[in-house]
C-alpha positions as CSV (number, residue, x, y, z in Angstrom):
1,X,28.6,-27.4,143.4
2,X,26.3,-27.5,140.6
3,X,27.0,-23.9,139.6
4,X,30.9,-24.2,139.6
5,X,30.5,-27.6,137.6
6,X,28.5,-26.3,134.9
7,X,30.9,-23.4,134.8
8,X,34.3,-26.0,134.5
9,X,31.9,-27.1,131.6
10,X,31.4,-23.8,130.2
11,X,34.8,-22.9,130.0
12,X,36.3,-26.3,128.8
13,X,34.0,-25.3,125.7
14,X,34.8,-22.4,125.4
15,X,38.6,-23.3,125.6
16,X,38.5,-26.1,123.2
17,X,36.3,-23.5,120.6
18,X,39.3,-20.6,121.3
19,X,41.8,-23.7,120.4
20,X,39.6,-25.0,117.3
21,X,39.7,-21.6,116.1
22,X,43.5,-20.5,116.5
23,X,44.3,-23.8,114.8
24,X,41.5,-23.5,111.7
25,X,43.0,-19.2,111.6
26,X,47.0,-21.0,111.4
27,X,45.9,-23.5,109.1
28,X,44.8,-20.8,106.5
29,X,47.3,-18.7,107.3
30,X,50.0,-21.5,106.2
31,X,47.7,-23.0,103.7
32,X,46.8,-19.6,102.1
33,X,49.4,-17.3,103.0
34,X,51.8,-18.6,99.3
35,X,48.5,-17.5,97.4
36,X,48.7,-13.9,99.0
37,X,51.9,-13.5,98.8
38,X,52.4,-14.4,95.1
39,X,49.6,-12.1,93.6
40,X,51.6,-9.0,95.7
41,X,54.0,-6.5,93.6
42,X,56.8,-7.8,96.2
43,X,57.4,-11.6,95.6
44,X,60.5,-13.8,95.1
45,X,59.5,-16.6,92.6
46,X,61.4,-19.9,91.4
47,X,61.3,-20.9,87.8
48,X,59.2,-23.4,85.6
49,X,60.9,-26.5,84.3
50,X,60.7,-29.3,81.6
51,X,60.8,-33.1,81.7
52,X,64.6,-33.2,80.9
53,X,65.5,-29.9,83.3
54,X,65.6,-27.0,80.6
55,X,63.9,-23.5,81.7
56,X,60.3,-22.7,80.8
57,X,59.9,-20.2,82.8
58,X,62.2,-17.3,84.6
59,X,61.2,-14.4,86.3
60,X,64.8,-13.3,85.8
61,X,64.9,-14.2,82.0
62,X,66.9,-11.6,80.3
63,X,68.0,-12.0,76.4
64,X,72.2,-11.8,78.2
65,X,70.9,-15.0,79.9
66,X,68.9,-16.9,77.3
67,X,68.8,-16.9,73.7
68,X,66.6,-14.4,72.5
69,X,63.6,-17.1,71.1
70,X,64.1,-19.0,74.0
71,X,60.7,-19.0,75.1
72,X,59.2,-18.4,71.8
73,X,56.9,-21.6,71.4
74,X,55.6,-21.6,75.0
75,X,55.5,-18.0,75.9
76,X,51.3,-18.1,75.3
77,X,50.8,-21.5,77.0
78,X,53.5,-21.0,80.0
79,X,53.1,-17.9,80.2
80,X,54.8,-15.4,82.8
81,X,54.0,-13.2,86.1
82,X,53.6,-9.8,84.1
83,X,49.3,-10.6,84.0
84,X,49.2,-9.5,80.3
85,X,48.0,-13.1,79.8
86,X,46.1,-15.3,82.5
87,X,45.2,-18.6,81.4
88,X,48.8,-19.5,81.5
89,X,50.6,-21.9,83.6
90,X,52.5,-19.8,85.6
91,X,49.7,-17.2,86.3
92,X,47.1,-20.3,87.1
93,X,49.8,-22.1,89.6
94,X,51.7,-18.7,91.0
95,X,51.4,-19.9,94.4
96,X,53.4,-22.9,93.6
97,X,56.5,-20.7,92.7
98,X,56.7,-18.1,95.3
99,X,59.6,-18.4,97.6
100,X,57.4,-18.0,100.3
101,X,58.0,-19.6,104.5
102,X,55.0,-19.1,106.5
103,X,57.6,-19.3,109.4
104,X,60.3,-17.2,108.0
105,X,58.6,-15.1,105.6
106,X,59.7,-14.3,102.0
107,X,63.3,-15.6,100.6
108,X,65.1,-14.4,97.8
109,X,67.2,-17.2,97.8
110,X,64.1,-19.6,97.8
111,X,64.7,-23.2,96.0
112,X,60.7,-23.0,94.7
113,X,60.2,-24.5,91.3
114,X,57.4,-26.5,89.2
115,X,58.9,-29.4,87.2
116,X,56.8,-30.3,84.0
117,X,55.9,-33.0,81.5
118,X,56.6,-30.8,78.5
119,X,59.9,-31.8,76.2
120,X,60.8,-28.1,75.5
121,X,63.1,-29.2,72.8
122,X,60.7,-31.3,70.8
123,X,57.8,-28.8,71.6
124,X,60.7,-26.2,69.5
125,X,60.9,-28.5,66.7
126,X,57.1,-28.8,66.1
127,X,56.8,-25.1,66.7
128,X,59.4,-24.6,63.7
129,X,57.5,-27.2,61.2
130,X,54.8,-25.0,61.1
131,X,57.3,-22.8,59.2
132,X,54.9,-19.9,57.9
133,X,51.5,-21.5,59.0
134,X,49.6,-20.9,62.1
135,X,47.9,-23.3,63.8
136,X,48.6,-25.6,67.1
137,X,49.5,-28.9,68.5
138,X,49.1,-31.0,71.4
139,X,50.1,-34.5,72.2
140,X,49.9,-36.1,75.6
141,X,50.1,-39.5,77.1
142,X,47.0,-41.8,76.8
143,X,48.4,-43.8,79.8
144,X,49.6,-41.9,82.3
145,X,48.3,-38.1,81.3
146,X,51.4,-36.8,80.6
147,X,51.2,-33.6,78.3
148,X,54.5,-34.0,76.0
149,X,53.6,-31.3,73.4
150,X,51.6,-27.9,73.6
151,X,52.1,-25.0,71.4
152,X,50.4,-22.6,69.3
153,X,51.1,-19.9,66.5
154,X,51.3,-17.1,66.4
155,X,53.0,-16.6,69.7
156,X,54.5,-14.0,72.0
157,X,58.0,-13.9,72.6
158,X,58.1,-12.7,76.4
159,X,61.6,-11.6,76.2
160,X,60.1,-8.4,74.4
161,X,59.0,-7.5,77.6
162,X,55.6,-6.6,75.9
163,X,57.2,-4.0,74.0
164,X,56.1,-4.9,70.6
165,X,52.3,-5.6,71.3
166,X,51.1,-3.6,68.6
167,X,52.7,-4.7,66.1
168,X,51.9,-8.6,67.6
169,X,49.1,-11.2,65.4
170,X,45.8,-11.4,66.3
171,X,46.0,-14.7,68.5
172,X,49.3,-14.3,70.0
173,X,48.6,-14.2,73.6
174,X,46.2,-17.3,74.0
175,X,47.3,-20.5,73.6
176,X,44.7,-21.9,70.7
177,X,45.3,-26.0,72.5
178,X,42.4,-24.6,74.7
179,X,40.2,-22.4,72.6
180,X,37.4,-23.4,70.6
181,X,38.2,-24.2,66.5
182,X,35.4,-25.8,63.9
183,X,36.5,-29.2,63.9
184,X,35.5,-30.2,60.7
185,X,35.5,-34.0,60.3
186,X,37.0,-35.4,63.1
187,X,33.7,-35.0,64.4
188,X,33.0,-37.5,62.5
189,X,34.4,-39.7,64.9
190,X,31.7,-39.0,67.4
191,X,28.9,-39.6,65.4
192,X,30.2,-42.9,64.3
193,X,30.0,-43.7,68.2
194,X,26.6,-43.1,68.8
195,X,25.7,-45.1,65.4
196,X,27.6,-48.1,67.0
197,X,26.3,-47.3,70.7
198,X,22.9,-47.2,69.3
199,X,23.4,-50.1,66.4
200,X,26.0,-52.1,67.3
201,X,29.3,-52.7,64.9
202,X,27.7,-55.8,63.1
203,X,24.5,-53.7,62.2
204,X,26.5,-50.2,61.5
205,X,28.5,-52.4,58.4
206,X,25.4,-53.0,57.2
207,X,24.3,-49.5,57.1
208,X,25.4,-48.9,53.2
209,X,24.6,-45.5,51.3
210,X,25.2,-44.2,47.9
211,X,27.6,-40.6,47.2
212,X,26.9,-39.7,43.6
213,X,29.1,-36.1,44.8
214,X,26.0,-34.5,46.5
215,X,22.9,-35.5,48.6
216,X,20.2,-34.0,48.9
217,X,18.4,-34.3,51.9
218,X,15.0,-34.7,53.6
219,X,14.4,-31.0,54.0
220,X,15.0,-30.5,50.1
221,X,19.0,-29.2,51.1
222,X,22.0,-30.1,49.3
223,X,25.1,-31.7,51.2
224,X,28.0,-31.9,48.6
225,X,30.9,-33.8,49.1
226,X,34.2,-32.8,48.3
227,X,34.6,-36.1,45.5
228,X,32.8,-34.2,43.1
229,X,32.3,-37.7,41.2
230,X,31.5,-39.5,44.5
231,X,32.9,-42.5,45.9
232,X,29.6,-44.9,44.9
233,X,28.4,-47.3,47.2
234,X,30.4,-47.2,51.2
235,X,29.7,-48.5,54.4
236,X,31.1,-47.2,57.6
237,X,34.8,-47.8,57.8
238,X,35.2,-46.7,53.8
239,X,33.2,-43.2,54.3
240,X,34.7,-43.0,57.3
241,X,38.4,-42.9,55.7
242,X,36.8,-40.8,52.7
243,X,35.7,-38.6,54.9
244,X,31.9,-39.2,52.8
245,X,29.5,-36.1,53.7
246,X,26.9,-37.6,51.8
247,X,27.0,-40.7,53.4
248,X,27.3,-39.4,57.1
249,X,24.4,-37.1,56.5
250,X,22.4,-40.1,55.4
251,X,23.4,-42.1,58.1
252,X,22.1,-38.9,60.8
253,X,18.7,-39.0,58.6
254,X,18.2,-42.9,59.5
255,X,15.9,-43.7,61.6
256,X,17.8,-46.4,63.3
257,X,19.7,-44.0,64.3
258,X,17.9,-41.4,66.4
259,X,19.2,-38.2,66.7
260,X,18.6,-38.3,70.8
261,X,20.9,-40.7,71.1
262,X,23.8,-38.5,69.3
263,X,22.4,-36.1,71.6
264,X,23.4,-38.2,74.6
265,X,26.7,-39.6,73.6
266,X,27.6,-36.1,72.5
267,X,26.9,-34.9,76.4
268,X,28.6,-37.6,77.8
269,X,31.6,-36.6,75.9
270,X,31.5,-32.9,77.4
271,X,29.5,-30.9,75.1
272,X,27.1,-28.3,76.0
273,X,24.6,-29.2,73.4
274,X,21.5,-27.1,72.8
275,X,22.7,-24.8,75.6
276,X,22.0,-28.3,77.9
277,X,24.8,-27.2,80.2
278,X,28.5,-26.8,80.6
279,X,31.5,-29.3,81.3
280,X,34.6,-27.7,82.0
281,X,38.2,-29.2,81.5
282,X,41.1,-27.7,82.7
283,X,44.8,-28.7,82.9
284,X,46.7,-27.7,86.4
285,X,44.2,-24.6,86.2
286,X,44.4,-23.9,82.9
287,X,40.6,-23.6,81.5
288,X,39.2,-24.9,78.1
289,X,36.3,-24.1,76.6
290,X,33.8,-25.9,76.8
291,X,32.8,-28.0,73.3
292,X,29.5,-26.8,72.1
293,X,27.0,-27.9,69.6
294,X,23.1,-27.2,68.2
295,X,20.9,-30.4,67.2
296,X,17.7,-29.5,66.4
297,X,16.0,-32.4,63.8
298,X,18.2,-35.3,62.3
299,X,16.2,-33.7,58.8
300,X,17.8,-30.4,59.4
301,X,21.0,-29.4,57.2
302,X,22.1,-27.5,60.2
303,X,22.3,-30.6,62.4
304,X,23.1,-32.6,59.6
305,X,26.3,-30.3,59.1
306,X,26.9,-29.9,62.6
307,X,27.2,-34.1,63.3
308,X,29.6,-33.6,60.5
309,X,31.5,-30.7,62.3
310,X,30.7,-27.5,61.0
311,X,27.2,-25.4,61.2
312,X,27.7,-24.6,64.7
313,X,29.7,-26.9,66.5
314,X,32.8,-25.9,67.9
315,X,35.8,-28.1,70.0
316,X,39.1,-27.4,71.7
317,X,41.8,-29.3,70.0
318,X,42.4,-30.2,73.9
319,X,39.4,-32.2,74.0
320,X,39.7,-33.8,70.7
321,X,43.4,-35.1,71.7
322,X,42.0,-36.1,75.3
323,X,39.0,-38.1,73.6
324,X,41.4,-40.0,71.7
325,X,42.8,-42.0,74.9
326,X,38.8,-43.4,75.6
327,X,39.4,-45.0,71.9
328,X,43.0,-45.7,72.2
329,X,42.5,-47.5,75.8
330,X,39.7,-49.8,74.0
331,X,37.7,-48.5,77.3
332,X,35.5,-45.7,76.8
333,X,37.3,-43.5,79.5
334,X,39.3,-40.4,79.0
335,X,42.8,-40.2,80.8
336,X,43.0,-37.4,82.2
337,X,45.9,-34.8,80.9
338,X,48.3,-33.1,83.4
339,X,51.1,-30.6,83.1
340,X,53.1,-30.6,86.5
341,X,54.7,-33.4,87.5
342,X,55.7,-31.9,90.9
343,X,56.9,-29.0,92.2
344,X,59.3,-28.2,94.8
345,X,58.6,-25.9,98.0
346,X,60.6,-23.0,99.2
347,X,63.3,-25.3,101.1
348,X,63.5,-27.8,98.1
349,X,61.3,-30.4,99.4
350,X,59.1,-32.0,96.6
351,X,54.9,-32.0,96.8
352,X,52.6,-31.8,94.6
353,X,53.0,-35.0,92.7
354,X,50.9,-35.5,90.0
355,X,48.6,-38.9,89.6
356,X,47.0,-40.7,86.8
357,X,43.3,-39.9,86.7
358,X,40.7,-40.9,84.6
359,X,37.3,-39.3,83.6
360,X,33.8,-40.8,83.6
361,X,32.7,-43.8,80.9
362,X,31.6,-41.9,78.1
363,X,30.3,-44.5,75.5
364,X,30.8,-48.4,75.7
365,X,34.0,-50.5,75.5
366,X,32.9,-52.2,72.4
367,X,31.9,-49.0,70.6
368,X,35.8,-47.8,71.6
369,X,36.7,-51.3,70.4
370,X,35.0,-50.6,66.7
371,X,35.8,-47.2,66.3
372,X,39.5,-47.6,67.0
373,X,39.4,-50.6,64.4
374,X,38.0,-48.1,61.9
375,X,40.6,-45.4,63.0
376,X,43.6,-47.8,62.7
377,X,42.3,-49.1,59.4
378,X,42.6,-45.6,57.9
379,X,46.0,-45.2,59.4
380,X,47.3,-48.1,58.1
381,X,45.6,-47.5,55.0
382,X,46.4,-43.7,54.6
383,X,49.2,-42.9,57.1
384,X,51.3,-45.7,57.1
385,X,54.5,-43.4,56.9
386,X,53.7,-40.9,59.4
387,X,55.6,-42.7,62.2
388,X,57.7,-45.6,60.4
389,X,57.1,-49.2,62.2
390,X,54.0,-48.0,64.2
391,X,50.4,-48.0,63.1
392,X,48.3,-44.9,64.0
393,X,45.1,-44.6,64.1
394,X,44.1,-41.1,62.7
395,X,41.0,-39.2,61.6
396,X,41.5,-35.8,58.8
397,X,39.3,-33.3,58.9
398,X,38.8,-29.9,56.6
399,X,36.8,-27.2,58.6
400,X,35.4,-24.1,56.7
401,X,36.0,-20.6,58.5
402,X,34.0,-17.3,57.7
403,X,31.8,-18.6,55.7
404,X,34.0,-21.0,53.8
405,X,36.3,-18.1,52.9
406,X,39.5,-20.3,54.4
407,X,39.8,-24.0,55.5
408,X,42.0,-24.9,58.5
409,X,43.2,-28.6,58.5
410,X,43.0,-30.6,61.2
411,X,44.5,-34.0,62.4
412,X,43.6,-36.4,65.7
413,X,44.7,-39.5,66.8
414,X,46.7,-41.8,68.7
415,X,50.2,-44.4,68.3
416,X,49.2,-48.0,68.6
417,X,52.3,-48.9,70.6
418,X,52.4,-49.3,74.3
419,X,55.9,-48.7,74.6
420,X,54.6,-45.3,72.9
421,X,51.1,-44.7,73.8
422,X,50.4,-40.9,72.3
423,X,47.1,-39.1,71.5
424,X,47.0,-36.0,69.7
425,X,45.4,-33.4,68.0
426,X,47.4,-30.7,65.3
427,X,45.5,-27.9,63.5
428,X,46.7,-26.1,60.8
429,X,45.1,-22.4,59.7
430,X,43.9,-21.4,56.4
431,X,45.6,-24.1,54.8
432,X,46.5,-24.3,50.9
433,X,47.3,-27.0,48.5
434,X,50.6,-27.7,48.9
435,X,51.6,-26.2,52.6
436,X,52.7,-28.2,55.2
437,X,50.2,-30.4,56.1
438,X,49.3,-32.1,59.2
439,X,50.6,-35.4,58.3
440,X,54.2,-33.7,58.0
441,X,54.0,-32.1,61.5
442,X,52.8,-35.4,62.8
443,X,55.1,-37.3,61.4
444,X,58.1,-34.4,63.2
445,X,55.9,-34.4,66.2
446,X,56.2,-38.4,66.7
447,X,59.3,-39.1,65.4
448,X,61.1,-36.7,67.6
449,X,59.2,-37.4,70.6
450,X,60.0,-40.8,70.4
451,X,63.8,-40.4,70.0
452,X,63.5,-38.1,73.1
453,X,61.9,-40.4,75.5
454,X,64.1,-43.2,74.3
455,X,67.2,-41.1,75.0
């Protein structure tokens, strides 16, 4: 009786493993089977949609069926299934689109779809302001995560059907929101953090330093600022809006201020510094690199510079938009950015709902509290008619390319409204004296982003 017992046992097990197993092998099969499916040459997919229910994305797209710059200004961000670019929404998220049943296979008539964030129409309009520049923008949400605006220029028009890729600009198939730039003196933001994490606000003001136009500096190197005359005596918030080399490279020498705490907040935010590690963000897939940096001595013109944001310190205009919300929010917390809203499946039903997220505390709520002071106070000061009614707070910055051959312009912030909470970043490429500037595509960005969501 034993024996027969301890076989019943035996084969129960062995039962319950063959059922565990079938239902683990259907599970991947249902769960994995859209991924499979969408990377073959043989696939049915839906189409990619804005917030307001215009096409981003068709694998059917024909110039008879669109107008022919239709998907000019998100070709390299969106993207499309022909795998000449990758990091691209579509590519990243195929799965999502293929008109795909486990149970009844492939269909042609499929209702799959991904609905987006992105106002296609005020995405065109910031697109055209660039008129002959090249460059990128991105504005999101600070709230709720929402990406609004992402585009960048050059771009690739996919209606070409890739026929015109020799003759396309260098950049056109990468969507520059996500690639590293020199961002110049918006870094100066982040420095001015870790003086106030490691000083406090009260003891930062008091933290005064001369600009006579140049500075030279512990190690015997010259840091010039770009008032040739020099703006005379400053504390934080007026270098800050002056965008003071002099001063901020004094204020990295201080020894209140030591450079292992810059070090730290820097990390916190994301950087790799000093090859320390990397932190990647991505958006619905999407990748972007990964900001980097090299401190070596707070005497050091290198590190000096590099606090300042050249020498080698490099930042996606992603991140610098994204960093914005842990100021704007007063909390020291990034919200985290998102593209899809939902998406449907093959019979229509909707999943995939996005959710508000946010990101690890990466400096304290009162330094978030003083620095967004500062930021608003230049705003109000120097940007007062960017978005008419609404305060803004905003920091410049002028970043020197190829051994200071050109200078791209650079411009991140946030809206102080919370009817309107935006953050974002704008870059403008070898930039000249009266061009466009980044205040102007701002100022288009805002303006017709708020009439759209008020619509």
């Amino acid at each position: 009786m034993k024996s027969i017992r301890r076989a019943q046992h035996l084969i129960t097990l062995m039962l319950l493993a063959f059922l565990t197993g079938m239902g683990v092998l259907i599970w991947k099969l249902q769960s994995e089977a859209a991924f499979y499916i969408s990377h073959s040459n043989k696939v049915s997919l839906g189409c990619v949609y804005d917030r307001n229910g215009d096409v981003l994305f068709d694998p059917n797209a024909g110039k008879d069926t669109y107008n022919a710059e239709h998907f000019l200004d998100v070709g390299n961000f969106i993207g499309d299934d022909s795998k000449q670019m990758t990091n691209t929404l579509v590519m990243k998220n195929k799965d999502m689109l293929t008109n795909f049943s486990f149970m009844l296979g492939v269909q042609e008539n499929g209702r799959a779809a991904v609905n987006t964030t992105l106002d296609h129409a005020v995405n065109r309009k910031v697109y055209d302001a660039f008129g002959s520049k090249d460059g990128c923008a991105v504005a999101y949400n600070y709230v709720t995560g929402e990406i609004y605006v992402c585009l960048s220029k050059p771009s690739i028009n996919i209606l070409n059907n890739y026929t015109d890729l020799e003759t396309l600009a260098e950049g056109s198939m990468l969507c520059k929101a996500f690639h590293p730039t020199v961002p110049g003196s918006t870094q100066k933001i982040f420095t001015t953090i870790a003086a106030l994490e490691e000083m406090g606000e009260e003891k930062l003001y008091e933290k005064q330093y001369n600009c006579t136009g140049s500075y030279v500096n512990k190690e015997g190197k010259t840091i010039k600022c770009h008032e040739e005359g020099g703006h005379g005596m400053q504390n934080i918030s007026e270098a800050f809006a002056n965008s003071c080399n002099p001063y901020f490279a004094q204020l990295v020498e201080d020894p209140d201020l030591p450079l292992s705490t810059i070090k730290k907040v820097y990390e916190k935010l994301g950087y790799d510094v000093n090859d320390s590690g990397e932190t990647e963000l991505s958006v619905n897939g999407i990748t972007s690199y990964t900001a980097s940096t090299t401190l070596n001595s707070s005497e050091e013109f290198h590190t000096q510079w590099g606090c300042m944001g050249q020498g080698e310190t490099l930042v996606s205009p992603l991140q610098l938009m994204v960093w914005q919300s842990a100021i704007a929010n007063e909390s020291g917390k990034a919200t985290m950015p998102y593209l899809i809203a939902n998406a449907a499946k093959v019979n229509g039903d909707l999943t995939a709902f996005a959710k508000t997220e946010t990101g690890d505390r990466m400096f304290s709520e009162d330094a978030a509290h003083a620095v967004r002071s500062i930021m608003l106070e230049n705003g109000a000061d120097n940007y007062a008619n960017v978005l008419s009614g609404t305060t803004i707070g905003v920091k410049s910055g002028t970043a020197q390319i190829g051994n200071a051959k050109t200078e791209n312009s650079l411009l991140a912030g946030f809206v102080d409204d919370p009817e309107f909470p935006v953050a974002f970043c704008i870059v403008i490429e070898n930039r000249r004296s009266g061009e466009v500037s980044t205040s102007t595509i701002a100022s288009v960005l805002l303006q017709e982003l708020k009439a759209s969501l008020n619509e």
